[in-house]
C-alpha positions, 0 to 999 in steps of 0.5 A: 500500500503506497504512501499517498494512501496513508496520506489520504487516509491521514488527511480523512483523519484531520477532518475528523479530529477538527470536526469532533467535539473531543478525543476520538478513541481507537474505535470512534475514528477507525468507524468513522473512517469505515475501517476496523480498528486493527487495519486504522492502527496498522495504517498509521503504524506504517505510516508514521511508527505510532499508534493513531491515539497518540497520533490524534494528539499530534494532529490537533491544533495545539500541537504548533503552540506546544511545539514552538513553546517546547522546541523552538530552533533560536536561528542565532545559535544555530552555529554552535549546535552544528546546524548551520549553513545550507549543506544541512538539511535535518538527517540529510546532506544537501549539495545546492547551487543557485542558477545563474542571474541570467538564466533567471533574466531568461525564464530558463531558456534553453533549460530542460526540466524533467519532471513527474508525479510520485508518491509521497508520505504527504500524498502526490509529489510532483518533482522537477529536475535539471541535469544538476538536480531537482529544482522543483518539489510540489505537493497536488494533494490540496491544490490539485496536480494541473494547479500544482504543475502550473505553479512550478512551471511558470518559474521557469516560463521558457524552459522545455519541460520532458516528462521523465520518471525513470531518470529523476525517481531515484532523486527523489527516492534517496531525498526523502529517504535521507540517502547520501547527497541531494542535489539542488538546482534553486533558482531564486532572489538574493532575499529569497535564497537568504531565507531558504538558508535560514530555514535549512537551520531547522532541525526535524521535529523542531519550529521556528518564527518568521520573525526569527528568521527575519532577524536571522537574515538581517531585516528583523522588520521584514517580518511579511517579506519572509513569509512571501519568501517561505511561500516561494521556495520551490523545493518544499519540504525538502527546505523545510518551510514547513517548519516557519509558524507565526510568533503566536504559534498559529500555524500560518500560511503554507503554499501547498495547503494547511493539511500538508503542512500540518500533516509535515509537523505531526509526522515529524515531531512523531518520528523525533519523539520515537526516536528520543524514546529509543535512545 
């Protein structure tokens, strides 16, 4: 059973939980999502490594205030934690370089983009790739993958886009597996690219503000212009703009749906906590 299965599964379950008076056991949910209770506990399991009582708690609302109160990433000492730079990225080495300013002036003329849809722990993933790596990471479960494809696609408006799954699955498959060294092809502003290294500062499982990361980057008044930053970043998940909440702790914007974004912080913060139990 692939993973955007889960994710569809997962998502049904958000609903269900916002919708619901209060916690939902074991039983109440799995009939509500018409399974038994032995296939929802095995569902979630493999999804995620937890039960799906636990699971639920992650899922609720609250969850982004008591994860920025009890793990939130100070950008300015990242350094001395060993998380800087934009070689890191959570549990996974990356290799990124900018395209040039004029490819950027030229729309990615004379550029090729392969791309393809594939599944993904957070549902269809749309991947896009230069011969110098991926440069575009989409989620279509919210938007729809015709809406998702045009909004990485104009990016680049006078590049050749060849449909060609073979040759980038085994990029994506070893990015979000962890494996060896991601390569990245980003195309983006000055501003932009500060923020996208920012963000790369944030471990899995842990949060940051939008006006820490505008402090991070020298503008601590460009709170708005971060967030328009964060929303550009054309390589989600993998620069983890998922991991940027409101100073509140309110979830904020995401720019391929709020349950993605939500579903990202759950499935992180579950993995992070499992591991800490079994060390």
């Amino acid at each position: 059973m692939d993973s955007s299965y889960h994710y569809d599964a997962m998502r049904r379950a958000i609903d269900l939980i916002d919708s619901a008076d209060g916690p939902l056991t074991l039983e109440g949910l799995a009939e509500r999502m018409d399974m038994s209770p032995a296939h929802f506990q095995r569902l979630f399991s493999a999804w995620v490594g937890i039960s799906p009582k636990r699971y639920q708690q992650y899922l609720q609302l609250g969850q982004a205030k008591r994860m920025l109160s009890e793990r939130m990433t100070t950008l300015a000492v990242a350094d001395e934690i060993g998380l800087s730079g934009s070689s890191r990225l959570h549990d996974l080495f990356v290799r990124w370089e900018a395209m040039s300013p004029g490819d950027f002036a030229r729309g990615g003329e004379g550029l090729v983009i392969e791309w393809d849809w594939f599944d993904s722990p957070f549902g269809a993933a749309l991947v896009m790739a230069t011969e110098r790596g991926i440069c575009g990471l989409a989620f279509g479960s919210e938007m729809g993958r015709d809406v998702a494809f045009d909004d990485l696609a104009k990016r680049w408006p006078k590049a050749q886009f060849v449909q060609s799954g073979e040759r980038i699955a085994p990029l994506f498959e070893a990015a979000m597996a962890g494996r060896g060294e991601t390569r990245l092809h980003m195309i983006g502003a000055p501003f932009q690219i500060k923020v996208w290294e920012a963000l790369l500062n944030i471990p899995e499982g842990h949060v940051t503000t939008y006006s820490e990361i505008a402090t991070r980057v020298g503008s601590p008044k460009a709170v708005r212009a971060v967030g328009t930053a964060v929303g550009r970043n054309p390589v989600s998940y993998l620069i983890p703009c998922h991991r940027a909440l409101r100073k509140s702790g309110e979830l904020g914007g995401y720019h391929w749906g709020l349950p993605v974004k939500r579903a990202m912080l759950a499935y992180e913060s579950a993995r992070t906590d499992a591991n800490i139990a079994e060390k």
